[in-house]
N, C-alpha and C positions, 0 to 999 in steps of 0.2 A: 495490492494495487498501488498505484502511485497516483500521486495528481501535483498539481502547480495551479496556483491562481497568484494573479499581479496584484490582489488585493485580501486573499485571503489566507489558510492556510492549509497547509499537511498535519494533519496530528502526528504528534512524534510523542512523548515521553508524559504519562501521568506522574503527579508527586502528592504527595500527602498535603492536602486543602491549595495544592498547585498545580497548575498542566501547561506543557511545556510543547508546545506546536511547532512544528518545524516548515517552514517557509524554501519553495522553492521557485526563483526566479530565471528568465531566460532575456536575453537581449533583443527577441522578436516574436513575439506572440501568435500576433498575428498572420507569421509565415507556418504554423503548426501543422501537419497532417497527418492521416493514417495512412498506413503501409497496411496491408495486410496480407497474408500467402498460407497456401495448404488449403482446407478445408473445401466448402462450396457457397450458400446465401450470403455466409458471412461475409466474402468477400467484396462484395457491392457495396463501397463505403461512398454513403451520400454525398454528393456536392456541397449538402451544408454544411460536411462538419470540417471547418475551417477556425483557425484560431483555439484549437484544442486544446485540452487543458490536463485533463486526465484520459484513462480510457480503462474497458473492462469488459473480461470477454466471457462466456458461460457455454451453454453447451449448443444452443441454437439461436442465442440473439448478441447482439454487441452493443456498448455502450457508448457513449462521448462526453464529455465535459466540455462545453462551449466556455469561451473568456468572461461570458456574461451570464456565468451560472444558469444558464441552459443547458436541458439534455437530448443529446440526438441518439436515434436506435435505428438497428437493422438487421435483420436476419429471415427466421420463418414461424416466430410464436408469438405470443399475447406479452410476451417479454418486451417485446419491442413498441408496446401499446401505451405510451407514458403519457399520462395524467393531466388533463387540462390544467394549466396555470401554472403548472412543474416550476420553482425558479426559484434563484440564491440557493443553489446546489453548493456544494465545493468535496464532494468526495461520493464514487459511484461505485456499485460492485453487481454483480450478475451471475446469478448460481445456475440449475438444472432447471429453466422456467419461470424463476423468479429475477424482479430486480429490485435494487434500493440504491436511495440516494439518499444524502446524507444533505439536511441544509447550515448554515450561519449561524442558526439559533439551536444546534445542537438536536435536531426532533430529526425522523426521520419519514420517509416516503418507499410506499413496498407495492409494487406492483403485480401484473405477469399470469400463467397459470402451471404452476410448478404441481410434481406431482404429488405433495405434500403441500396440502393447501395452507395448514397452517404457518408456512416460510413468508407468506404475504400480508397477514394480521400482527400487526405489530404490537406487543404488548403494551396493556394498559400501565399507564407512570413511567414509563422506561422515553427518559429525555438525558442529559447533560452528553452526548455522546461524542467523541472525537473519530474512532476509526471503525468502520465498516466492512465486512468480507462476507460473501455467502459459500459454502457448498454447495453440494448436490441437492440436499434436501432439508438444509438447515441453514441457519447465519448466526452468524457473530458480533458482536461487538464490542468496543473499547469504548469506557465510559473516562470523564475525565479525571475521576479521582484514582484511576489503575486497575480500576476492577473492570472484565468482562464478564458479558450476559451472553447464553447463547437457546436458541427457541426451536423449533421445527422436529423432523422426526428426530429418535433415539437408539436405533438399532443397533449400534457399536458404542452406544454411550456418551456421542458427541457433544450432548448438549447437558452434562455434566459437568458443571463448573465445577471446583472446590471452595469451599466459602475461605479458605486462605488464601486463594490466590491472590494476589495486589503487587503492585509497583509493575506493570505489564508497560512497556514503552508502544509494543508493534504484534499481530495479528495475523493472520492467515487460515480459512478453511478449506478443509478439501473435499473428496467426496465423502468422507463418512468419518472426517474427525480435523481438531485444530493444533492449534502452534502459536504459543504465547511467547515473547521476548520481554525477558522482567529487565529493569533497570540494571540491574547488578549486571546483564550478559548471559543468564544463563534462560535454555530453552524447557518449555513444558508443551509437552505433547499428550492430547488425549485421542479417540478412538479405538478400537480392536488391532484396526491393520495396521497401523502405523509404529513398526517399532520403534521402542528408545533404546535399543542397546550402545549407540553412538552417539546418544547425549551427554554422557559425562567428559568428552573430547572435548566439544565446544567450549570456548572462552571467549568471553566479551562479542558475543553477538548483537547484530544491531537489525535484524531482519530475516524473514524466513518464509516459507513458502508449502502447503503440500501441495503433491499432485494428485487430483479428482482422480478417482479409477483406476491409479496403477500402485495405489499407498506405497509413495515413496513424497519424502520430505526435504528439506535445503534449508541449510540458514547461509547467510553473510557472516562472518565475521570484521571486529573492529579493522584488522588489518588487509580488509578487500577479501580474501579467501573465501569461497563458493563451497560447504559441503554438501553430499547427498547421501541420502538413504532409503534403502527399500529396492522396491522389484527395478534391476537395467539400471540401478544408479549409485549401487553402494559403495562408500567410502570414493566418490568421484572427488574431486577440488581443480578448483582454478583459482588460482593464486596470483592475478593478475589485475586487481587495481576491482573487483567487483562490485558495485555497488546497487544491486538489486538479481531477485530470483524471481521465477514464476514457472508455472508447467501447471499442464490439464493434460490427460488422456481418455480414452473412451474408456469405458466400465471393461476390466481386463485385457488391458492393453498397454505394453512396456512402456513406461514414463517418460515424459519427456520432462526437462529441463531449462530453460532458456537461463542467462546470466547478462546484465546489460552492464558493461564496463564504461567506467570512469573518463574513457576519449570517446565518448558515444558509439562503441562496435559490440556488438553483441555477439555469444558464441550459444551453441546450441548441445545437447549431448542424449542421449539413452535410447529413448522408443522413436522406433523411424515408421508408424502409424502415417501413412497419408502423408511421412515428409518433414512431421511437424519438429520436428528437431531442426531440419537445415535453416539454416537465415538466408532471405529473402537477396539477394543479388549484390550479395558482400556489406550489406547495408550499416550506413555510418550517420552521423548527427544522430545519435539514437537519443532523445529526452526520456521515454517511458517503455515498458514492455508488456505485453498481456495475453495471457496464453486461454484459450479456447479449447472446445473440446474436435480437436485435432486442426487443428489453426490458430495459425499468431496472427499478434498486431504489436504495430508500434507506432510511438508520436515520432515524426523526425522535426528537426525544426533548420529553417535557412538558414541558420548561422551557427557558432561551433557549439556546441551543446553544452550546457549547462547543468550540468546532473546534481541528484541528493549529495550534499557531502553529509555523513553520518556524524550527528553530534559525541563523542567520547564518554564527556562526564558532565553532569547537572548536578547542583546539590546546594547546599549553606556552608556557607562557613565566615564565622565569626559578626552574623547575622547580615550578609549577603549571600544573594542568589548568585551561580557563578556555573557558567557552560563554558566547558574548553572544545573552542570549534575548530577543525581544520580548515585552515582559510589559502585560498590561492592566488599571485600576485596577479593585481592588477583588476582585483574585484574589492569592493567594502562591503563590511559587516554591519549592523545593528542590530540591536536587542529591542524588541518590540512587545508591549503588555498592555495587557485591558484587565480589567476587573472584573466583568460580566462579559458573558457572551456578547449582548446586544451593544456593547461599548462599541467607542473609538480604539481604534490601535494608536496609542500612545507611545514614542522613541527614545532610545538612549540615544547619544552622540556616537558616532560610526566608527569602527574600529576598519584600517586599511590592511587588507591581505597583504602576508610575504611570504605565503608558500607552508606556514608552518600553525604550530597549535595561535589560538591567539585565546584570551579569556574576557567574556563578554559579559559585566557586570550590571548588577539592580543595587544598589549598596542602600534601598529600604526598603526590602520587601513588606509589606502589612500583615498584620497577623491573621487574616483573613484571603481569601482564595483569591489568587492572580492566575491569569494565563499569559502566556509566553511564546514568541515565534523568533527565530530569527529569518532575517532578509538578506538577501546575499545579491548586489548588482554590482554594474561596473560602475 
């Protein structure tokens, strides 16, 4: 799932007593909306949900990200039933019945009536969290030090972590297993159905995706490239500038794919389920994508889009912190850190895009735990 706030952040990359949050900006907020095509309830996107920010689709209810960390819902379950007082969200996801939001202070909110009740009892001490995703009958999450926890049923093993997991950047559930992206680029896959025989291809991944129901999986790669695998989608790519994946399908039912490219146009590929592959009437300014069980959605926004650029490389060297970002002309950079959750975002001086890597430095990191975002406007 994707999201953007004008004040908050995207989890992007854990580090060793560091986390490194990726910030995404647009030139109009407030012109945000959903699109949405295929399916049926889902498609009745309220009048409220204007100014959008994220979005998140599941198998009968939909999600929204308001700019003022509110959340809007819609569909036909108890998913859609959010929580008196719900607020300073910045990150939503939405499984088979369940949903969760993700707030500011790193804790989280589970709502919904999934058929695995335990997907909505959030375990006890389980706080510092940056990224969230549900399945079918289970969720996921990214904690800020690179480790994920994951809870709910076990029938394929999904919610076996390995206790060596660590350095995980980005996150993904599907219907009966996940998809870690470590720092380094390389992917880990767990559940039954989801093979890895076309894991060891991958390099430098920055993002990945399964699809619920039809165990087939996608990463991004650093260089835009879109791969697939599993049932209708193996060995697919688009090699064209990609900068996000997503697919849901009904429980056996040919996979679908979505990929949202880097000039905001989105392309569709595999299971033609109800359609859910084709894109919505050539549709462009795409900000976010989110795939539903046999229906999409998307943020568009009124002015040219403004999408993730995937950060390359974070790390130390010679006792600075140092991200090499792709930056684009005619937009600035900054490096932005807090020390605690509940802080201020505190700035480095702005580095100006020219199209190409730029390196965005903290030249005294503490020896003690920072968090990290960058900002990208005009």
């Amino acid at each position: 799932m994707l999201a953007k706030r004008n004040s908050s952040f995207v989890p992007k990359f854990g580090l060793t007593n560091f986390c490194l949050l990726q910030i995404v900006c647009h030139s109009a907020f407030a012109g945000n909306y959903v699109v949405a095509w295929n399916g049926t309830g889902q498609l009745s996107v309220p009048a409220s949900a204007t100014n959008v920010q994220a979005i998140a689709a599941g198998s009968t209810a939909s999600l929204a990200l308001m700019g003022d960390g509110t959340v809007v819902a819609w569909g036909t379950t108890a998913a859609t039933n959010i929580p008196a007082g719900l607020s300073n969200v910045v990150a939503i996801a939405a499984g088979h019945g369940q949903s969760l939001a993700l707030k500011n202070d790193g804790t989280l909110t589970a709502w919904g009536a999934p058929s695995t009740t335990a997907t909505t009892n959030i375990p006890a001490g389980l706080g510092n969290i940056v990224a969230i995703a549900c399945g079918d009958d289970h969720n996921l999450v990214l904690k800020f030090d690179g480790t994920i926890y994951a809870w709910g049923a076990n029938y394929s093993g999904q919610t076996n972590i390995p206790g060596g997991l660590s350095n995980v950047v980005a996150i993904a559930a599907g219907n009966s297993g996940n998809i870690a992206v470590k720092k380094d680029g390389t992917v880990w896959v767990s559940g039954l159905y989801y093979p890895t025989n076309l894991l060891n291809s991958f390099s430098n991944a920055v993002c990945g995706a399964l699809v619920a129901g039809a165990y087939q999986g996608a990463v991004v790669s650093g260089d835009g490239t879109a791969y697939a695998w599993g049932f209708n989608g193996t060995n697919v790519s688009v090699a064209s500038s990609v900068i996000a994946v997503t697919g849901r399908s009904p429980f056996n039912q040919a996979g679908c794919v979505l990929a949202l490219r880097r000039d905001g146009t989105v392309t569709g590929w595999g299971g033609s389920y109800l359609g859910q592959s084709n894109v919505w009437m050539n549709l462009s300014n795409v900000l976010a994508i989110a795939a539903g069980t046999g229906y999409n959605m998307a943020i568009v926004g009124d002015s040219l889009p403004r999408p993730i650029q995937p950060i390359l490389t974070a790390g130390f060297s010679d006792g600075q912190f140092l991200i090499s970002q792709p930056t684009s002309v005619g937009r600035t950079y900054r490096l932005e850190y807090k020390n605690s959750l509940t802080d201020d975002w505190q700035m480095f001086p702005p580095v100006p895009g020219n199209g190409s890597l730029q390196m965005l430095v903290d030249p005294n990191p503490p020896a003690t735990q920072r968090f990290y975002h960058v900002y990208g406007g005009q």
